[in-house]
N, C-alpha and C positions, 0 to 999 in steps of 0.2 A: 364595495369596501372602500374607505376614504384613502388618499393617496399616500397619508401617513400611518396610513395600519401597521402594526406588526404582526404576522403572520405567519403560525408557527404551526409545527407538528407537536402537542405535548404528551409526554407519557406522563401518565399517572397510575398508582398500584391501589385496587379496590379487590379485595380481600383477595390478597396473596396473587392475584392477576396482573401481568400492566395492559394499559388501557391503551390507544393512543387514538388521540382527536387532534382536525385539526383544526383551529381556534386563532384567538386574536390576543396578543399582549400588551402589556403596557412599558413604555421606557421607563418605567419607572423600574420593573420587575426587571430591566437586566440586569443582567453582572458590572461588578464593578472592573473600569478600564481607564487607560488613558486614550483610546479609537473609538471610534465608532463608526463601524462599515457597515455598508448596504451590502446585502450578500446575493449574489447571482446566481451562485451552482455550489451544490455540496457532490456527496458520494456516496453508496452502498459498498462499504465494507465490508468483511465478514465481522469485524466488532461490533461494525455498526447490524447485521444482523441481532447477533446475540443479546445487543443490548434492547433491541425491539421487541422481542420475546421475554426477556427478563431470563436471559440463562446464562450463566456463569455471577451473575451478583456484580456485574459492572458498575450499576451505577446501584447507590443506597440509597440515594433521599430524591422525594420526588415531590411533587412536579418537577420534569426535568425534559430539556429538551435537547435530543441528541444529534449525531452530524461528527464524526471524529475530524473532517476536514470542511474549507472551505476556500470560496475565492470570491472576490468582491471590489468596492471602491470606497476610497474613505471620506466620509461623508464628514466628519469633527476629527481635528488631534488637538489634542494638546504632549505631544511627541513633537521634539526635534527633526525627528529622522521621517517623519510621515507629513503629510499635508492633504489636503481635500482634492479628492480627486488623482489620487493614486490606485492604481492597481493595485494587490493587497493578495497574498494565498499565506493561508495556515497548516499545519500541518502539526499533531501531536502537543504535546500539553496536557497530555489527560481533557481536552477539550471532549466534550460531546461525552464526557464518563463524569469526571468532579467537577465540572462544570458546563454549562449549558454551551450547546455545539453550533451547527451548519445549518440544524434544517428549520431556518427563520430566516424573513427576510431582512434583519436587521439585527446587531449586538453591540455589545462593548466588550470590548476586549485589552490587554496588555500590550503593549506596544512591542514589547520583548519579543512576546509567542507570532509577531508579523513576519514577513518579508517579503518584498518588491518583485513582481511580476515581471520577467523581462520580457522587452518590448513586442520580439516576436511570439510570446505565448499570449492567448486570449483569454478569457476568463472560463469559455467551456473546456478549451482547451487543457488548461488546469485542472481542469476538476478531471476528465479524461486520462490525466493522466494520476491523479489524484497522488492519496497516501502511498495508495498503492506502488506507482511507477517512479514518485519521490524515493520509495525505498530501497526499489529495485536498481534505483542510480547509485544513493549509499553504499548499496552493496557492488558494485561494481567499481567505483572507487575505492571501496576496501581490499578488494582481491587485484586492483593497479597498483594499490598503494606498498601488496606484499609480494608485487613481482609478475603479474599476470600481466601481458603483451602481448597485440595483435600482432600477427604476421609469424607466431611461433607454431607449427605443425603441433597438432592435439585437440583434442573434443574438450569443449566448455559444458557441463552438465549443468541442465536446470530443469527442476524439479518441479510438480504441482505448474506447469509451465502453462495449462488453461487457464487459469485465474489473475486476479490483477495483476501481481508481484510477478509470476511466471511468463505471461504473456509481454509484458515491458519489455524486461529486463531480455528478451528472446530479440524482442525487435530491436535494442538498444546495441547488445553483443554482435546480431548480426551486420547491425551497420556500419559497426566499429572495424568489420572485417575476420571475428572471430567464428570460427567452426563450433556452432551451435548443436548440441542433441535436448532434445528437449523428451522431458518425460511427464508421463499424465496417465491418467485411468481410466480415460476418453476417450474410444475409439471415435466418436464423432466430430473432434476436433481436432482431429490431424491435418485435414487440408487447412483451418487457418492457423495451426502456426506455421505448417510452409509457407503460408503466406505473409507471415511476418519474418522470417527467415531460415528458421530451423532448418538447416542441413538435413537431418536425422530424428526418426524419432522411437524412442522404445516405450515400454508399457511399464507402468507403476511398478506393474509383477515383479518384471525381470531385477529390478532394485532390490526385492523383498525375500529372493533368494539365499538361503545360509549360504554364507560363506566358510569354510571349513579354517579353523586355526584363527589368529589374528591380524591376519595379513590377506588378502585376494593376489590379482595382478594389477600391477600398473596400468591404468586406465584416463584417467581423465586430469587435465593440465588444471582447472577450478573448476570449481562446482559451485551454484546458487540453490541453496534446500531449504525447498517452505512446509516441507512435508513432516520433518523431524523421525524421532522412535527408531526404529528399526533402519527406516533407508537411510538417516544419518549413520548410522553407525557400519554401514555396509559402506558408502561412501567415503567414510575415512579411513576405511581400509582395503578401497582401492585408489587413493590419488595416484598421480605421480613423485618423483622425490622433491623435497619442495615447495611442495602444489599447496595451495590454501582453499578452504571449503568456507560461504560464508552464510550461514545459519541464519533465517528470518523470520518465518511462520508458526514451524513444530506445529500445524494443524494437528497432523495424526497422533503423536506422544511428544511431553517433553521431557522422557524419560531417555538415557543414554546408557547402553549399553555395548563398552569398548573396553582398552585396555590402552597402555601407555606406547604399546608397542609401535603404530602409525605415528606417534609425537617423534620417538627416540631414533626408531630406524631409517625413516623417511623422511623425518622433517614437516610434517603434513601441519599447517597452522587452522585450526576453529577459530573462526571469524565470526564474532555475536554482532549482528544487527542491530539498534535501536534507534526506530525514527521518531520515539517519543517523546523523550529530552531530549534530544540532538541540538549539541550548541550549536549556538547563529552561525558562525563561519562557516559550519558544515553543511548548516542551510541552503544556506548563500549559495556554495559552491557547487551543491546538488543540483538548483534550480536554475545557475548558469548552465550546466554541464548538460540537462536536459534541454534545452533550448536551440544548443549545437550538435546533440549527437541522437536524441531521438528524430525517427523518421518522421511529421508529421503529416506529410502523406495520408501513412499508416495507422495514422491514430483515432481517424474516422468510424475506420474498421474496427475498428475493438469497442469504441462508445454505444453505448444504447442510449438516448434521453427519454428519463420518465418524468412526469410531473411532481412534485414533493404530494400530491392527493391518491398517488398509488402505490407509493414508495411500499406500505407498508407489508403490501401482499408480496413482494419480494424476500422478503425476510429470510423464511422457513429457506429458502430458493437457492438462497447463498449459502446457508449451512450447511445443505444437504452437496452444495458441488458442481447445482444446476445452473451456474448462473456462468456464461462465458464472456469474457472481456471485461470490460469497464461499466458500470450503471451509475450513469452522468446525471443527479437530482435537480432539478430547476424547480429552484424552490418559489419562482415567480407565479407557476401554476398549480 
């Protein structure tokens, strides 16, 4: 392949199927930007799952090539704020759904949808830590921002704590100094998140428990829930007085069933998540704040790297729950 190929994973839908090959593009055929980066490492999400499969209707028009995140160097700006040979990670924009994503070695993109690498994270390292662990910081400045403080006696619940957002946001808390319980449906992953630092761990079950009335007992100081349905709603009505819960995933439902009660008597604040408009400041601050308080040590441990040529047998892998830690794409092979 010549050294300027562009080299991509494309889906395409042949009766009511998607297809995905991987194949060679033209600069001509990408998106319109003010960048243009070389992309090093993308990620296996579970969107990015679903969109492999064609389930849920993610993306409508195809040829389409997907990737919800990436990380790279800029190879053209015509951006003030960017220049050649910058470090470069995306994150959200509808990237890799209404428009074309990560898993190419090259794009165009908005200058807007960028931002800067800081010095100590690398480019696999990004991707390692992906949308995923981006979001899981979000979330964790959301529940600082409404009073949650290391060094306060009380269990930090998080939820779906094997998966990407779970498994961060575990090592993040823990090294912040916070008393981590981490919860999952896995009994085969309990030794790594003690190893990321889960104090505690309990089983999915014990979440999915009725709780009698609208109120439980006082329990947990925050909680991070990627799981949604039912163990949200158990969850908010066991915080403590105060306490804030901050809502990410809703894999399971995004249906809620509660009552006012946990708002009025306790104070308990629902915390919505969104890392895919997330203005730039919030960016910004995310991808500073992971630089100084994830372990990166730790972050070895949780990445797998796959080729972007086998990416796509993973797919089913992540929907189903089977997939632990981080699946770091080198879309260079």
């Amino acid at each position: 392949m010549p050294e300027d190929a562009i080299r991509a994973l494309l889906l395409e839908e042949e009766e009511g199927k998607i297809v995905a090959n991987l194949t060679q593009v033209s600069e001509v055929d990408l998106p319109d930007g003010d960048v243009t980066v070389k992309i090093d490492y993308s990620t296996l999400n579970y969107k990015d799952g679903m969109i492999l499969t064609g389930k849920g209707r993610l993306v409508r028009n195809y040829p389409h090539i997907p990737g919800v995140d990436f990380s790279g160097v800029v190879e053209t700006s015509n951006s003030e704020y960017f220049k050649p040979g910058d470090r470069v990670v995306l994150n959200g924009w509808r990237v890799g759904e209404n428009r074309w994503g990560g898993y190419t070695t090259k794009t165009r993109i908005k200058s807007d949808y960028l931002v800067h690498l800081p010095e100590n994270i690398s480019n696999k390292q990004a991707m390692g830590i992906g949308t995923a662990g981006y979001t899981a910081m979000l979330a964790i400045i959301a529940l600082e921002e409404h009073g949650l403080m290391s060094g306060v006696e009380g269990e930090i619940l998080v939820t779906g704590a094997g998966g990407g957002v779970g498994s961060v946001a575990v090592s993040i808390l823990a090294n912040l100094g916070y008393n981590v319980t981490a919860s999952t449906g896995r009994e085969e992953v309990h030794t790594f998140l003690r190893n990321l630092g889960a104090t505690s761990i309990i089983m999915r079950s014990e979440l999915e428990e009725p709780i009698k009335g609208p109120l439980g007992s006082e329990r947990w100081l925050g909680a991070i829930d990627n799981v949604g349905g039912v163990i949200l709603s158990n969850l908010l009505a066991s915080m403590k007085y105060d306490a804030s819960c901050a809502a990410v995933g809703l894999a399971a439902s995004p249906k809620l069933d509660t009552t006012v009660v946990p708002f009025l008597l306790r104070g308990v604040k629902l915390l919505g998540i969104d890392s895919v408009m997330c203005p730039k400041k919030r960016r910004i601050e995310a991808w500073e704040r992971l630089s100084k308080d994830l372990p990166m040590d730790k972050l070895s441990g949780v990445m797998k790297i796959v080729p972007l040529s086998e990416i796509v047998g993973y797919a089913d892998k992540i929907l189903q729950g089977q997939v632990q830690g981080r699946i770091v794409v080198d879309v260079k092979n």
